[in-house]
N, C-alpha and C positions, 0 to 999 in steps of 0.2 A: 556375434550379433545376437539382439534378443527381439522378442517380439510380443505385445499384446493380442489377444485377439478374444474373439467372443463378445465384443462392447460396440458400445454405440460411441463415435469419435466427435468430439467436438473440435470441428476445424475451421479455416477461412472459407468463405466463398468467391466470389469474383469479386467482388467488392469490398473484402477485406474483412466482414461481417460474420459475426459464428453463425455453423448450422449444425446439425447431429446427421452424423448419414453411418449406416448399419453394413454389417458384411466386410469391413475389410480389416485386417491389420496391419499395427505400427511395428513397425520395422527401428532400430536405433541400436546404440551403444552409447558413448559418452552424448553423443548428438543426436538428431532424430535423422535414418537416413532415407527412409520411404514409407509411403501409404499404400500399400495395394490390396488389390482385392483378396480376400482368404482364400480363392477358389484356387487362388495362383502360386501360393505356397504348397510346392511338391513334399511328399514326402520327408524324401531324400534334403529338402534344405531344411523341414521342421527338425530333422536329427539331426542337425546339424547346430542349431541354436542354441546359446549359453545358457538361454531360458526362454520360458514362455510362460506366459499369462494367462489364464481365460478371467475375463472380465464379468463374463456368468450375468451381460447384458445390461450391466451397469455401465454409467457415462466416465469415457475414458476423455479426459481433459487437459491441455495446455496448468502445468501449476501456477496457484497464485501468486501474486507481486503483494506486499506488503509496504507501502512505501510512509506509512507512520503509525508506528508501535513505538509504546514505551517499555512495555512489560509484559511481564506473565508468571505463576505461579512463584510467585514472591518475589522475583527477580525483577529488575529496574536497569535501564541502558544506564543512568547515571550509580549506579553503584559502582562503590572502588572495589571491584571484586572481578576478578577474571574468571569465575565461573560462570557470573549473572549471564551474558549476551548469550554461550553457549547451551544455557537452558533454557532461554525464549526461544534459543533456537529450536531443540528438539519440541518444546511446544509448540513453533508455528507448524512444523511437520504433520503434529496427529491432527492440524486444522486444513490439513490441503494447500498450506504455502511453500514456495519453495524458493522463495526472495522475498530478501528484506531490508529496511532499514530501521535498525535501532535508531530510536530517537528523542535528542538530550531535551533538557528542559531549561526555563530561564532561573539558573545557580551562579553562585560564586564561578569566576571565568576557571581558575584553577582547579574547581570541579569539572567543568564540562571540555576543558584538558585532558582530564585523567579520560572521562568519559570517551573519550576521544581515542587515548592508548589504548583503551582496552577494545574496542571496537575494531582498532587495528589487528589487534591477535586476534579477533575472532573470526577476523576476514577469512583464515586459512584452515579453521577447523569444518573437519568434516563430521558428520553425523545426523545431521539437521537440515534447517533451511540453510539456504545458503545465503551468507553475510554480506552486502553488495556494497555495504558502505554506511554512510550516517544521514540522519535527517535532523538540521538542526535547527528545532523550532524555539529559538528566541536565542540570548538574550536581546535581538537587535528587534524589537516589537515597539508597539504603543501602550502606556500604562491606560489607556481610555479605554482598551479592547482587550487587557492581559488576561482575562478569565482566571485560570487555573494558576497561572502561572506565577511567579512571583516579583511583584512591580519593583520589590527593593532592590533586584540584583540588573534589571534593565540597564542596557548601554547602547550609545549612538551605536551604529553601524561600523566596522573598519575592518578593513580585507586584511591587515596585516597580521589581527589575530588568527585569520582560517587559514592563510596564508602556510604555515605548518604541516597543516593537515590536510592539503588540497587532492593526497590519494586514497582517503578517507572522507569527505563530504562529498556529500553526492547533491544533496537538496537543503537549500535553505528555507526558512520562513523569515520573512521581514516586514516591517512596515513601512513603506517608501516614504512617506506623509513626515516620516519626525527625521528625516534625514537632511542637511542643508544642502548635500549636493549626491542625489538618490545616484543621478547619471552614470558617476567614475565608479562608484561600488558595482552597479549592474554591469556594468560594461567591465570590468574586470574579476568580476565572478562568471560571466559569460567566455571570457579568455583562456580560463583555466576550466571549463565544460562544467561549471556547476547549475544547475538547476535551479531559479531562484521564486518563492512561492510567496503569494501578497496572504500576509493572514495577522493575525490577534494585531488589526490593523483599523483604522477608519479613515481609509480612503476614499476620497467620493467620489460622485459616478464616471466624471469627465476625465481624471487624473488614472482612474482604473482604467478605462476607456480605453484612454493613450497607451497605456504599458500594453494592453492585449491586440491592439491593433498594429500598433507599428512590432510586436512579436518580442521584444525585450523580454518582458515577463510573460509568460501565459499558464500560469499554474496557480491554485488558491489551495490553502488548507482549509479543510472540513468545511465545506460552504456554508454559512449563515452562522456557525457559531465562531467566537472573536470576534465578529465585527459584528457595525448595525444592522439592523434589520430595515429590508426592506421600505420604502415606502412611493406612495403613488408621486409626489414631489422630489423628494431627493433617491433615487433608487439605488444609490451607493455603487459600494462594492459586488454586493449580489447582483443586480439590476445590471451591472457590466458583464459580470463572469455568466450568466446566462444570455446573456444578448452577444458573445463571442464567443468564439471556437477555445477559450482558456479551459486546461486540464481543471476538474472541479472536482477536489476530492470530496466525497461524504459518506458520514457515518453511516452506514444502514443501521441502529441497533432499536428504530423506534421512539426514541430517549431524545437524542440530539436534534433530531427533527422529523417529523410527523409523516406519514406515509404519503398526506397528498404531496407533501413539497418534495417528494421522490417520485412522483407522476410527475409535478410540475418540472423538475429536471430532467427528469426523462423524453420529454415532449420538448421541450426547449430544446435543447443539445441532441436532438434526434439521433439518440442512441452512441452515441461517439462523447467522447471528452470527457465521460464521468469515470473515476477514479474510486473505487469501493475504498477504504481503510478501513483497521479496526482505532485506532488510535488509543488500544486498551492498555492500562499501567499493568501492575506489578499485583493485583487484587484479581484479574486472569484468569479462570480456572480451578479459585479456590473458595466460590462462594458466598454467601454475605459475611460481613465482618469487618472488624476497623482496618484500615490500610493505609499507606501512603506515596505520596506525590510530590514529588518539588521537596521536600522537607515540612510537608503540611500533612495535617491526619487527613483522613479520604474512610469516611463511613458510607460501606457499600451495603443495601436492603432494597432489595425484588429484583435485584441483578441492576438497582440502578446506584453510578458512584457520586457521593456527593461532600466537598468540603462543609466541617461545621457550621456555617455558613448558609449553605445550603447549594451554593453553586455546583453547578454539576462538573466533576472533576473527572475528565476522561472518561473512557468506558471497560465493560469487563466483556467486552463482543470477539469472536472471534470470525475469524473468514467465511468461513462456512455457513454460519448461521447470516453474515453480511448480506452475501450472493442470496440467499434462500430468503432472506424477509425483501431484498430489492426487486427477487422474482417475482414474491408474492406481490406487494405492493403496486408495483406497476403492471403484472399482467405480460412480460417482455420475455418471459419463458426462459430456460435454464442457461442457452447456449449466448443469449442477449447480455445475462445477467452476468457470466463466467467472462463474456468479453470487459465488461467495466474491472472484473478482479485480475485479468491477464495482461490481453496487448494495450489496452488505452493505459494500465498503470506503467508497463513496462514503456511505452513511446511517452509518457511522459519525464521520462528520468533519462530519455534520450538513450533507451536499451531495446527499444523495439526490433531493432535488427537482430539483437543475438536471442532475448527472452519476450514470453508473451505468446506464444500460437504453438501449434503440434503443425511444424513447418520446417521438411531439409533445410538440414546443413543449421537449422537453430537447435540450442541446448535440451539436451533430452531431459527438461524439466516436468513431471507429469504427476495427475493426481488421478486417480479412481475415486468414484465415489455413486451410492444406491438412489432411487427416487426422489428420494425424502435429505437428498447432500448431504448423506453420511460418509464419511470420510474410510476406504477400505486401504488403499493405497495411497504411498508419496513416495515418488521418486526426486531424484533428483542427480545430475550427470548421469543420467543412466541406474543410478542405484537406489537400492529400496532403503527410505529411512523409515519408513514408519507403514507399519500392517505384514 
């Protein structure tokens, strides 16, 4: 057995809601096995412990969920390379993550194949975050909304290409809108427990509506970019995914969208259903300079990534700093903010039962980190990967 102590724990409440409560220690091993008070650990059982912690009053935290990343420190999920996934891995580590999904881009199909094998092996390395599976955002999109991505390699929708790889996708993105028959894909991505996300889409607001209501879909990529924007007549895709309980992932980096419209999320979705991601490429950690995406150049300057073009091509954000600008900006304080990077990401991919909270009998996934969400520790099954 090992145990934290000296920290302030960010745990559920009655209501499933983080809070921070002081004085006691986390008890675990591969799992988390108890919370109790410090006063109550004897002696004779602290000698007894594999190890121990002092947290030295820093917030000790459920680890992040990552559930779309493309990259990091040069690395890209679609590269044909078996070491790329493993070193996004030890990067999401020194960022407080400890789940993830690599996630492909819209390429040649025999690219995002390979992308596919390689994601598999990295399912089972250790040393990093840990590899949950895939996120596959396109090729099955709309060229109206492709952003970043790239229109030439677009294709209908068809389960029998994921069909291969259904112990490997965990999350889809799609555009229901360009499909002739949306129903038989959902319903059979839903069979095999895949998670399916409305995005680089332009669905509007009634057809959105439907899919979050009757619960088929209820997840969006990066809210408000890929698709339309807002408006007081057609309120689309956005104007649904906040008017329902739909998982709504977004950027926090500032960039992708503005601070008030992370109040306005915030207030809408009261607190529940927003999903942090960093959705940052392969340019990650290594500062300005030319980079690339999809097979396109991606020049990154003030930390912000943009194809020649000028489009903004993903971002170079990572968790940490996600959680700390969604604090900042909405005023929801640390434990609020740690919930949008943990259990809301984790119950959206349909993992909230094993990951997402510092909760018996769930995965001793855990991150340390100071005031200011600096990252001191990462755990994960119990072990330290990173501090």
């Amino acid at each position: 057995m090992k145990a934290i102590v000296g920290g302030r724990l960010i745990v559920p409440d009655a209501q499933g809601m983080f809070h921070a409560v002081s004085g006691y220690a986390l008890l675990y091993d591969n799992t988390i096995a108890r919370i109790a008070p410090e006063a109550e650990l004897s002696a004779d059982e602290r000698a007894r412990l594999e190890s121990l912690i002092d947290a030295k009053g820093g917030y000790v935290a459920p680890g992040f969920v990552n559930v779309h990343i493309h990259g990091a420190m040069g690395y890209d999920a679609m590269d044909d390379d078996g070491a790329a996934v493993p070193a996004i891995a030890r990067h999401q580590a020194t960022t407080g993550v400890t789940s993830f999904l690599p996630t492909t881009m819209t390429c040649g199909w025999s690219a995002v194949r390979r992308a596919f094998e390689h994601v598999r092996e990295a399912m089972a390395y250790r040393g990093g975050a840990r590899v949950l599976g895939a996120h596959m955002e396109g090729p099955f999109i709309n060229a109206a909304a492709c952003g970043a991505q790239d229109a030439a390699h677009i294709r209908a929708a068809d389960f029998s290409l994921v069909e291969p790889f259904l112990d490997v996708v965990r999350l889809i993105t799609f555009a229901p809108e360009t499909m002739p028959d949306s129903g038989a894909f959902i319903r059979a991505c839903r069979a095999a427990g895949v998670t399916l996300s409305v995005g680089h889409s332009a669905l509007d607001y009634e057809g959105a509506l439907r899919l979050f209501t009757e619960g088929s879909v209820r997840h969006v990529t990066h809210l408000f970019n890929g698709m339309p924007a807002f408006h007081h007549r057609t309120p689309g895709l956005v104007g649904a995914a906040l008017e329902t309980d739909a998982d709504c992932e977004l950027i926090a980096d500032n960039v992708h969208s503005h601070p008030g419209a992370h109040r306005l999320v915030w207030r809408m979705k009261r607190g529940r259903h927003i999903v942090l991601i960093t959705d940052s490429m392969r340019a990650a950690g290594l500062g300005d300079g030319e980079s690339e995406l999809g097979g396109q150049k991606v020049f990154v300057r003030d930390g912000i990534a943009r194809l020649a073009g000028g489009t903004i091509a993903g971002s170079v954000l990572t968790m940490d700093r996600a959680v700390w600008n969604f604090m900042e900006n909405t005023g929801c304080g640390i434990p609020a903010a740690v919930f949008c990077a943990t259990q809301a990401a984790a119950e959206s991919i349909g993992l909230g039962a094993e990951l997402g909270s510092l909760t018996p009998g769930k995965r001793a996934d855990i991150t340390i980190f100071d005031e200011k969400l600096h990252i001191q520790k990462t755990i994960v099954d119990g072990e330290i990967v990173f501090g």
